[in-house]
TORTI-677099 format. One record per residue (C-alpha): residue in one letter; y negated, z negated, x. Coordinates in steps of 0.2 Angstrom, whole numbers, padded with zeros to 4 digits, always signed. Layout:
AYZX ...
This chain:
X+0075-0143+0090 X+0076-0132+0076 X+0062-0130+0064 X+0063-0139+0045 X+0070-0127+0033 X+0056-0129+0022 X+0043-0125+0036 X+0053-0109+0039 X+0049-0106+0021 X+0030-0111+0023 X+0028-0098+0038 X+0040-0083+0029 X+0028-0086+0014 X+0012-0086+0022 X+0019-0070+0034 X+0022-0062+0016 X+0004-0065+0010 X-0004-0060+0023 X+0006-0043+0023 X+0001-0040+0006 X-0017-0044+0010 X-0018-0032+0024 X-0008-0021+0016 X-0020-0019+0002 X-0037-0018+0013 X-0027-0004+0022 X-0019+0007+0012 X-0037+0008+0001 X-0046+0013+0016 X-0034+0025+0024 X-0018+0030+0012 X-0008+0037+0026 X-0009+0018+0036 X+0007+0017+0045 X+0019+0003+0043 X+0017-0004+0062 X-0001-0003+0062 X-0002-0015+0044 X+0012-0027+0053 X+0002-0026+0069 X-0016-0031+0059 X-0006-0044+0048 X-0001-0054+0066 X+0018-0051+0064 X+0029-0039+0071 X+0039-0025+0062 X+0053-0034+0060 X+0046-0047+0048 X+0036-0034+0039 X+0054-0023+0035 X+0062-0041+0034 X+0050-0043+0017 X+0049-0026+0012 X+0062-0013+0020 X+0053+0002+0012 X+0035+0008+0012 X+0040+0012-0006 X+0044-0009-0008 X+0026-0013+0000 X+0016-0003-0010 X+0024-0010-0027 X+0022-0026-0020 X+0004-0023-0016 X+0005-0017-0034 X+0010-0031-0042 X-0001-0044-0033 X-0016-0033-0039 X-0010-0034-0057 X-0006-0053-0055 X-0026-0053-0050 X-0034-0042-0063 X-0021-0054-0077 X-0030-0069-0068 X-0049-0064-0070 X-0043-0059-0088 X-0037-0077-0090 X-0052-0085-0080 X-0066-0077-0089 X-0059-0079-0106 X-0059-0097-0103 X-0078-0096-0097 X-0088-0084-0107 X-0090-0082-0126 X-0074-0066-0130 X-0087-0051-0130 X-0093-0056-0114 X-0075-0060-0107 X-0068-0044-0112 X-0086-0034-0107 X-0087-0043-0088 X-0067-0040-0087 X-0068-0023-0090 X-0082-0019-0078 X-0073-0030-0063 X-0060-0019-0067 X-0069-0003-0063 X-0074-0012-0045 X-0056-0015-0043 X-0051+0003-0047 X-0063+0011-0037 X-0060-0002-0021 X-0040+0003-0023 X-0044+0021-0025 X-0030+0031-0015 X-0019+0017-0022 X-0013+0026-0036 X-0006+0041-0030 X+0003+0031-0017 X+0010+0022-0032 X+0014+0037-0041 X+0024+0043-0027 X+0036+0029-0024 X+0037+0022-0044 X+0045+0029-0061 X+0034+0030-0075 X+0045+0017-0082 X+0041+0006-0069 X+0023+0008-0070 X+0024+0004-0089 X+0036-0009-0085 X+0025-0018-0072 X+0009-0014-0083 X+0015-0022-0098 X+0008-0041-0091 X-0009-0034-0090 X-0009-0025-0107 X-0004-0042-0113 X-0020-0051-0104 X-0032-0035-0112 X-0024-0040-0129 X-0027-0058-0127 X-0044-0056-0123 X-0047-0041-0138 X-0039-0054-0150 X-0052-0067-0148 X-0065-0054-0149 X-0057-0051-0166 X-0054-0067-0170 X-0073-0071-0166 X-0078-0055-0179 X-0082-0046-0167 X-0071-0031-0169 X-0065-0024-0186 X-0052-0012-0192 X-0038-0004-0184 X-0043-0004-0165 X-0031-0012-0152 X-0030-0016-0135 X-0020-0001-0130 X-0036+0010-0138 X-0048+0001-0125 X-0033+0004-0114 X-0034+0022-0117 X-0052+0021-0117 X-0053+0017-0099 X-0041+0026-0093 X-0053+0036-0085 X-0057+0022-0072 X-0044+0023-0060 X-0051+0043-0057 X-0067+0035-0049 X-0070+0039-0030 X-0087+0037-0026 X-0103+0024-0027 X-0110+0037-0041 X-0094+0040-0050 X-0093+0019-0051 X-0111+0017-0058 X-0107+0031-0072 X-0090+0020-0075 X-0099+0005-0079 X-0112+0015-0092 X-0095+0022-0100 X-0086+0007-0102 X-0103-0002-0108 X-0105+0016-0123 X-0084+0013-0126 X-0086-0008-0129 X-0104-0005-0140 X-0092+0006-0149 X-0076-0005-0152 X-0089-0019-0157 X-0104-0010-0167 X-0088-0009-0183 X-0091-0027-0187 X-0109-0030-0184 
């Protein structure tokens, strides 16, 4: 008896989640994780894993993608939560956890991605940090020129972080850079 279509579809899914997932854990632990050993921890086998993503290249985008689809959603679920300052302050430090816990990510990234890709791919997020920087305006609490792709360029710096030390002085930065962007309207 053949399996429903639409079970196929459930199983093929949940194979791809849990590709990503592993995917993710691994290759921010040990860049270099091969392709077999990912498949193997995921519970499938290598074809399924080149049947979702036939490159390395394709499963480090996608890995990509799913961590900007979470950083868009913490964006989303704190700005309905807390007051705009605080959204846009707790955001930017769960940021700086998420940096540092994907830290070898970003040369992989580099290595299989254009610039114009990044920017492509990037351009979600930058809209989630504008959201959130617009109600900080629109609550007073920014003035003048200063946009979401200053605070942008302001962190920057994040994704540089490596150790336990380097993430404590992040946090300090980031809580100096938004004191900065909010002490204009106060």
């Amino acid at each position: 008896m053949k399996a429903a279509p639409h079970h196929m579809r459930d199983v093929a899914q949940a194979n791809y989640e849990r590709l990503i997932e592993v995917a993710r854990a691994a290759l921010a632990a040990d860049p270099a994780s091969s392709l077999n050993s990912i498949a193997k921890t995921a519970g499938v086998g290598p074809g399924t894993l080149y049947r979702h993503f036939p490159t390395r290249g394709a499963l480090i985008v996608a890995v990509y993608r799913a961590e900007l689809e979470q950083v868009i959603t913490i964006a989303r679920d704190l700005g309905e939560r807390l007051t705009p300052v605080e959204a846009l302050r707790a955001w930017c430090h769960r940021l700086v956890e998420l940096a540092r816990q994907q830290h070898g990510f970003v040369e992989l990234l580099h290595a299989v991605t254009t610039e114009q890709e990044r920017h492509e791919a990037h351009l979600p997020v930058l809209a989630a940090i504008s959201h959130l920087f617009d109600a900080c305006r629109a609550a007073g609490a920014i003035a003048g020129d200063i946009d979401a792709i200053d605070l942008q360029l302001a962190l920057s710096f994040i994704w540089h972080v490596r150790s336990e030390e380097g993430e404590r002085r992040a946090h300090r930065v980031v809580d100096v850079v938004l004191d900065g962007f909010t002490a204009q309207s106060v």
